[in-house]
C-alpha positions in Angstrom: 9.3 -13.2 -1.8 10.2 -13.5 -5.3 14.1 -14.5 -5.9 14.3 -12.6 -9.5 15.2 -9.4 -9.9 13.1 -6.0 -11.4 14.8 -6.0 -14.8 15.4 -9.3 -15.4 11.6 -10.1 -15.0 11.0 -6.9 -17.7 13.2 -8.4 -20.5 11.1 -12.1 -20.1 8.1 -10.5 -20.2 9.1 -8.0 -23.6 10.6 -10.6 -25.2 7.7 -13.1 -25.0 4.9 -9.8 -25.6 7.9 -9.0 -29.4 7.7 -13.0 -29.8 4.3 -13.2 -30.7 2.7 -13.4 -34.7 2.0 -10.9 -34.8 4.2 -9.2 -32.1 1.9 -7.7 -29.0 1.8 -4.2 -27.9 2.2 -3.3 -24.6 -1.5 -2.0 -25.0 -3.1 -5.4 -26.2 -0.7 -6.8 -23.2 -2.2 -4.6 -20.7 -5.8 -5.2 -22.4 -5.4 -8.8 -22.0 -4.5 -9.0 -18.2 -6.8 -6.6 -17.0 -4.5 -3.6 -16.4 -7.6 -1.3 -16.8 -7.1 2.6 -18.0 -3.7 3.4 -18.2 -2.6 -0.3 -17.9 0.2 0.4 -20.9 2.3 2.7 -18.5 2.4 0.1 -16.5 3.4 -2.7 -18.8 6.0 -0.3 -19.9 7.6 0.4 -16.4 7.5 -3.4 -15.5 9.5 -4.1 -19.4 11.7 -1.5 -17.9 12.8 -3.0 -14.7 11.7 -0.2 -12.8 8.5 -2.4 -10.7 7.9 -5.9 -11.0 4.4 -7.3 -10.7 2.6 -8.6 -7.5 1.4 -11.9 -7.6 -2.0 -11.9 -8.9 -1.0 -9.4 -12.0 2.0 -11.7 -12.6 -0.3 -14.6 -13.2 -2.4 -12.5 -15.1 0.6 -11.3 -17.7 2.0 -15.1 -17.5 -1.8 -16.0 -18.6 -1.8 -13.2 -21.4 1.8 -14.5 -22.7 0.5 -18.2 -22.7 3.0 -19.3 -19.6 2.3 -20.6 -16.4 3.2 -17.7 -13.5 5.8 -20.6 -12.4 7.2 -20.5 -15.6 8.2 -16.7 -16.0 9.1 -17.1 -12.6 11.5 -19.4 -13.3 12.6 -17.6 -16.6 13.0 -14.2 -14.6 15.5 -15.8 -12.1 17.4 -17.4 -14.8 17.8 -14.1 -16.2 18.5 -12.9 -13.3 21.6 -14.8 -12.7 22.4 -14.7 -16.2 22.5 -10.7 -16.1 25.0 -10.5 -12.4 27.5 -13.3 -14.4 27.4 -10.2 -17.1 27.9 -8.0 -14.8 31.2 -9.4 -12.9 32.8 -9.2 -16.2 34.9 -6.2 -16.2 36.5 -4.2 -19.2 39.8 -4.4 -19.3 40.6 -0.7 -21.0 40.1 2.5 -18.7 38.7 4.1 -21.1 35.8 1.2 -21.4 35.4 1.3 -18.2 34.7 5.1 -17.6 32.3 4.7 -20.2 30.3 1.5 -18.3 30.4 3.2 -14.8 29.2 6.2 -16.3 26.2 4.5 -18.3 25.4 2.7 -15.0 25.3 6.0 -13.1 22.9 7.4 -15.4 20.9 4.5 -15.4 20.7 5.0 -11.6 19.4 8.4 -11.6 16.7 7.7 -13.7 15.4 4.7 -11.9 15.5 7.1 -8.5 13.4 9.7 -10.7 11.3 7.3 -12.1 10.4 5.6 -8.6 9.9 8.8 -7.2 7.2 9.9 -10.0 5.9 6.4 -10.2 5.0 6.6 -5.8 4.1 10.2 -5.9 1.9 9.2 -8.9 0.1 6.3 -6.6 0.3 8.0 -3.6 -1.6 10.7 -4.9 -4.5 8.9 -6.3 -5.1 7.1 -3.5 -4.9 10.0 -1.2 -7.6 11.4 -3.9 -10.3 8.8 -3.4 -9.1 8.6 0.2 -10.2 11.8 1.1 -13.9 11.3 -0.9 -14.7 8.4 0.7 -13.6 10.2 4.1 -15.8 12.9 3.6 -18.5 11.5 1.5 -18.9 8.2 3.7 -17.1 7.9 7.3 -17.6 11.2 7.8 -21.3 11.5 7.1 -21.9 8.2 8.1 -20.7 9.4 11.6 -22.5 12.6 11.7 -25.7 10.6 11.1 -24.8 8.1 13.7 -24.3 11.0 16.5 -28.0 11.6 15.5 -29.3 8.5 17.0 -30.2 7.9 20.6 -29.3 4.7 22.4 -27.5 3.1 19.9 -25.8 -0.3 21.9 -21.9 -0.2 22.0 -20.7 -3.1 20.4 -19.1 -7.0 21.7 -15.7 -7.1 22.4 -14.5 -8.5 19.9 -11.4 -10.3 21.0 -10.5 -11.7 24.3 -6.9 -13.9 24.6 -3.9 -14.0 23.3 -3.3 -14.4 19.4 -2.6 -18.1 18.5 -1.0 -17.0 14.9 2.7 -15.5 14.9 1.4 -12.7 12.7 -1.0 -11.4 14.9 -4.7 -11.3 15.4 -6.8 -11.9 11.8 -8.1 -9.7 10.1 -11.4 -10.2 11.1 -11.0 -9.2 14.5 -8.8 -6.3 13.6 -11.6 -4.7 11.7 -14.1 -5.7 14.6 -12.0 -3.8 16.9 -11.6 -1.1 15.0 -15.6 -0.9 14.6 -16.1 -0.9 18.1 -13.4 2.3 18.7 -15.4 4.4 16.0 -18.9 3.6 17.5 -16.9 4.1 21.3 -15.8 7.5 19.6 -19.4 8.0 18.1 -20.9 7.6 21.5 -18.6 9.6 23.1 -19.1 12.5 20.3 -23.0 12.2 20.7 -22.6 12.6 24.5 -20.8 16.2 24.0 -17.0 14.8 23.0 -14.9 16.6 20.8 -14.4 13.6 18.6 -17.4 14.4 16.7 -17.6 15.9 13.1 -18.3 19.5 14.2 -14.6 19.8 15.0 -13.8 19.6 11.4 -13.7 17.1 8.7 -9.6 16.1 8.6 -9.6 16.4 12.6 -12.6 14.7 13.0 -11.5 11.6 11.0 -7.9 11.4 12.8 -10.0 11.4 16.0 -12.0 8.9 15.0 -9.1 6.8 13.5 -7.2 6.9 17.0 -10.5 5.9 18.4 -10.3 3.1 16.8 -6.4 2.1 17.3 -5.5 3.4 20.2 -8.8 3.7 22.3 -10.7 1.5 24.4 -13.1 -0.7 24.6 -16.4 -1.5 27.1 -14.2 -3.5 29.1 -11.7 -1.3 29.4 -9.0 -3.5 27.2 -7.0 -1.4 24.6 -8.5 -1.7 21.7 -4.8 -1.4 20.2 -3.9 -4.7 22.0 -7.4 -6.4 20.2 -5.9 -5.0 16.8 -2.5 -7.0 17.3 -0.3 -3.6 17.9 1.7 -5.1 19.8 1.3 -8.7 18.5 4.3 -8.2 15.9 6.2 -5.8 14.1 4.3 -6.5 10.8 0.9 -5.7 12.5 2.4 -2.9 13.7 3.7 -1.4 10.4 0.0 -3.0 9.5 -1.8 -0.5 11.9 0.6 2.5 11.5 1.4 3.0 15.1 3.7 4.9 14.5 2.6 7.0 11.9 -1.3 7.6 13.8 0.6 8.1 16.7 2.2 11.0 15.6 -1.1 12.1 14.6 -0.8 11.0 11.2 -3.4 9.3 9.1 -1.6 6.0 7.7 -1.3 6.0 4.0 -3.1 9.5 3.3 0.1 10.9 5.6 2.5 10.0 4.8 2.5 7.7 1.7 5.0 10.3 -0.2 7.9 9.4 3.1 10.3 8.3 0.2 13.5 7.4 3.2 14.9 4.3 2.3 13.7 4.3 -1.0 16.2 6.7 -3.0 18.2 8.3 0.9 20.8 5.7 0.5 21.5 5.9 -3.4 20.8 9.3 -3.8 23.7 10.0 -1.2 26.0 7.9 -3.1 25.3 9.4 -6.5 25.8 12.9 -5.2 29.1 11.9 -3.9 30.0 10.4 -7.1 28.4 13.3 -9.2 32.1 15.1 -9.2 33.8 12.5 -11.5 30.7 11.8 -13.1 31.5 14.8 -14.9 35.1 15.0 -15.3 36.1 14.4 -18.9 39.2 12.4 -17.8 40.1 10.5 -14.5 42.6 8.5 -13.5 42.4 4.7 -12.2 42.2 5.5 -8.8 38.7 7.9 -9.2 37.8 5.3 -11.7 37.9 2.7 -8.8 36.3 5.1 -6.2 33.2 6.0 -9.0 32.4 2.6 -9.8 32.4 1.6 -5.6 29.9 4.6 -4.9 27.5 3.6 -8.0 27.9 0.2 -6.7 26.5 1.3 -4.0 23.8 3.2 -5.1 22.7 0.2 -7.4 23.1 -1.9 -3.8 20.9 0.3 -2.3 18.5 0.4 -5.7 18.5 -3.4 -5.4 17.7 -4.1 -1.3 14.5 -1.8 -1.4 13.0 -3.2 -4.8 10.6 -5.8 -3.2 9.6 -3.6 -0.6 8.9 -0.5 -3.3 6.5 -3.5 -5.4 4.9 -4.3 -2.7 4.4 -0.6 -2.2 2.7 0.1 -5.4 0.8 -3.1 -5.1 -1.0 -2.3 -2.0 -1.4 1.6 -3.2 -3.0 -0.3 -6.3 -5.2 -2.5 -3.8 -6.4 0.3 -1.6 -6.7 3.0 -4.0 -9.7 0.6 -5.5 -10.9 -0.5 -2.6 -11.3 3.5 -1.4 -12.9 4.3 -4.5 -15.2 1.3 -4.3 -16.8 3.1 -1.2 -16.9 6.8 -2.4 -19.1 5.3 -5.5 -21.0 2.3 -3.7 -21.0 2.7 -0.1 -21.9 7.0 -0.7 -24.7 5.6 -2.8 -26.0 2.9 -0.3 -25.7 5.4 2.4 -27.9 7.9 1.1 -30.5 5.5 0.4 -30.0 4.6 4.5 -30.3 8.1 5.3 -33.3 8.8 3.2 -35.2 6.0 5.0 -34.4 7.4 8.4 -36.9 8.8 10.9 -37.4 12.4 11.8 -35.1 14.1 14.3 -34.4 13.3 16.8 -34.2 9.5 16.2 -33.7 6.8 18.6 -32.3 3.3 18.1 -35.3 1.5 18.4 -37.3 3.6 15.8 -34.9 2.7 13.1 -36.3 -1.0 13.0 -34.6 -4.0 12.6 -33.6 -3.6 8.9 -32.4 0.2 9.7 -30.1 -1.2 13.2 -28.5 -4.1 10.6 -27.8 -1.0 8.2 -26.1 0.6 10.8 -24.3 -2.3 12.1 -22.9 -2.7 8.5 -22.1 0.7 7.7 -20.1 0.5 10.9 -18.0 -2.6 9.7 -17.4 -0.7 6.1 -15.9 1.8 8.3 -13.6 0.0 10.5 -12.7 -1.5 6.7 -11.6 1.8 6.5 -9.1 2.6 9.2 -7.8 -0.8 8.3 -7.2 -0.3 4.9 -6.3 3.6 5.3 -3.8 3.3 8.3 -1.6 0.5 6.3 1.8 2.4 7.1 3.5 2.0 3.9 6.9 3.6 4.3 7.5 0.9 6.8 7.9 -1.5 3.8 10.7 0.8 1.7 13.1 -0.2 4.7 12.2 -3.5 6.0 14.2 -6.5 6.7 13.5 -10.0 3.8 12.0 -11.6 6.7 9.7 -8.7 8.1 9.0 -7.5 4.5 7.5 -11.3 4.3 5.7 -11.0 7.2 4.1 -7.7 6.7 3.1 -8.7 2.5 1.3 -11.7 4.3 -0.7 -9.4 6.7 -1.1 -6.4 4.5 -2.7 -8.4 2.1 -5.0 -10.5 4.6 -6.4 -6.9 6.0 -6.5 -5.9 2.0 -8.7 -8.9 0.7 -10.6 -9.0 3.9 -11.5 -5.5 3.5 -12.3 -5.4 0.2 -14.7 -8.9 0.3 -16.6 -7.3 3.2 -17.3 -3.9 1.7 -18.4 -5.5 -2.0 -20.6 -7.9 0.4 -22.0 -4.9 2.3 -22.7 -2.0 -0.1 
């Protein structure tokens, strides 16, 4: 993970974008490295320390600015250091330093506003084009499945232990989770209450714990094939805890904001009292600044999990709407092509059983990408926060290079 901080990272980046001859907008900035619509709101919350960009759009603003990404890395944790040396320099006067703990408090609450407008903004568009390519895709995908007779139940797809210390790849994960929606599929066609009769938000959580937590033809768990229990970053991968519940990953609970303003929230209400008091004396003055201290602690542990956050709500929220455009498209010209009712496997022909094989893959892409529990990252650990970027993003690319190879 990256060893600069938020707002140190900002200030590089708006001074290089004001250094230019002509100086560059934030819009011409965003223009250049392939923000897309909207890509100005995000240039200015990144110049104002409140996200800091993943990897890939860092290069791409370090290849809009003419730098190397090494070099405004190495810019931002200069700053960095530069800005806490400023920072352990205290003002002598009370009255100065009223005034600085005061402007640091306010500075506090807006970040924990913005962050919270800035998730429940992301959040909510994903959740969006979740739900279309639920309903327009999986969903019908699986109601025309249940339509055909004899389909065969997939491989297992795994069988051993995993020889990585992050669990099994990706790969595997997704086969796995293909073979519990076609198990679920079967089982619906068969008379099961898994299928899409029972209603479309029901149906798809059914079909998601199918797919985690059910089992496959040779009776292994097909949450064992995924890597649940592998390690604590497939787990937050798979949202065990969340499905469990009887969630649906991201699409339930993406808005869980604990960890992300609990800690300085509590501290800023608890400060609030001589926030407003005109005058205190020396003694509040040193209780204020400890609590906002606090509060900016607290700000400062969950920042790389709250990027990485926004990064993979970025990452999925495209991938999701990839498939209610693309993968809708290709899988009404599928059902177009189909035999009468009622169908059988064979019937379908060899080019109609590989479209079926693949649809089924885009939708284990699906409950991959859709079940990444993403409060898990607001609260982790350096270490596990590493661990989980590395996996989340495996499952991300994975998913995404299979569905754009598919439909």
């Amino acid at each position: 993970m990256h060893d600069f901080s938020a707002e140190a990272m900002g200030l590089v980046i708006r001074e290089h974008r004001l250094a230019r001859t002509p100086a560059m907008t934030q819009e011409e900035l965003a223009e250049r490295a392939e923000y897309g619509k909207g890509g100005a709101v995000s240039v200015s919350r990144i110049e104002r320390g409140l996200i800091s960009p993943g990897e890939h759009r860092l290069a791409a603003l370090a290849l809009a600015l003419r730098m190397t990404p090494g070099q405004l890395k190495q810019q931002a944790e200069d700053r960095t250091r530069s800005l806490a040396a400023l920072r352990g320099q205290r003002p002598v006067k009370l009255r100065d330093q009223v005034q600085e703990t005061k402007r640091r408090h306010a500075g506090i609450t807006e970040k924990v506003g913005e962050r919270t407008k800035i998730t429940q903004e992301h959040g909510e568009a994903f959740n969006h084009v979740h739900d279309i390519a639920r309903d327009a895709f999986f969903l019908r995908f699986v109601e025309l499945a249940e339509s055909i007779g004899g389909a065969p139940e997939p491989d297992r797809p795994y069988d051993g232990e995993p020889e990585r210390a992050d669990g099994i790849p990706a790969a595997i994960r997704v086969d796995a989770m293909s073979a519990g929606i076609a198990h679920a599929i079967r089982g619906a066609a068969a008379g099961g209450a898994a299928g899409v009769a029972v209603g479309g938000a029901a149906a798809y959580g059914a079909f998601t714990a199918a797919a985690l937590f059910g089992t496959a033809s040779t009776g292994t768990a097909i949450s064992t094939l995924s890597g649940v229990a592998a390690t604590n970053a497939t787990l937050a991968l798979l949202g065990g805890g969340t499905l469990a519940a009887g969630g649906a990953g991201m699409a339930g609970g993406v808005l869980l904001l604990t960890g992300m303003v609990a800690a300085p929230a509590a501290a800023l209400a608890a400060a609030g009292f001589y926030v407003l008091r005109k005058r205190r004396t020396k003694k509040e003055e040193e209780r204020l600044r400890a609590e906002v201290e606090t509060a900016e602690a607290a700000l400062d542990q969950s920042q790389q999990g709250f990027d990485v956050m926004i990064d993979v709500l970025d990452r999925a929220t495209a991938t999701m709407e990839y498939v209610s455009v693309h993968g809708t498209h290709a899988l009404e010209k599928w059902r177009a092509g189909l035999p009468p009712e009622p169908r059988d496997w064979d019937a379908l022909g060899r080019a109609g059983q590989e479209r079926y094989k693949e649809f089924l893959t885009v939708a284990g892409c699906l409950v991959a990408v859709g079940s990444i529990n993403v409060s898990a990252l607001l609260t982790a650990e350096p270490d596990a926060l590493r661990a989980m970027d590395l996996a989340i993003d495996e499952t991300l690319r994975y998913a995404d290079r299979t569905i754009k190879s598919l439909v």
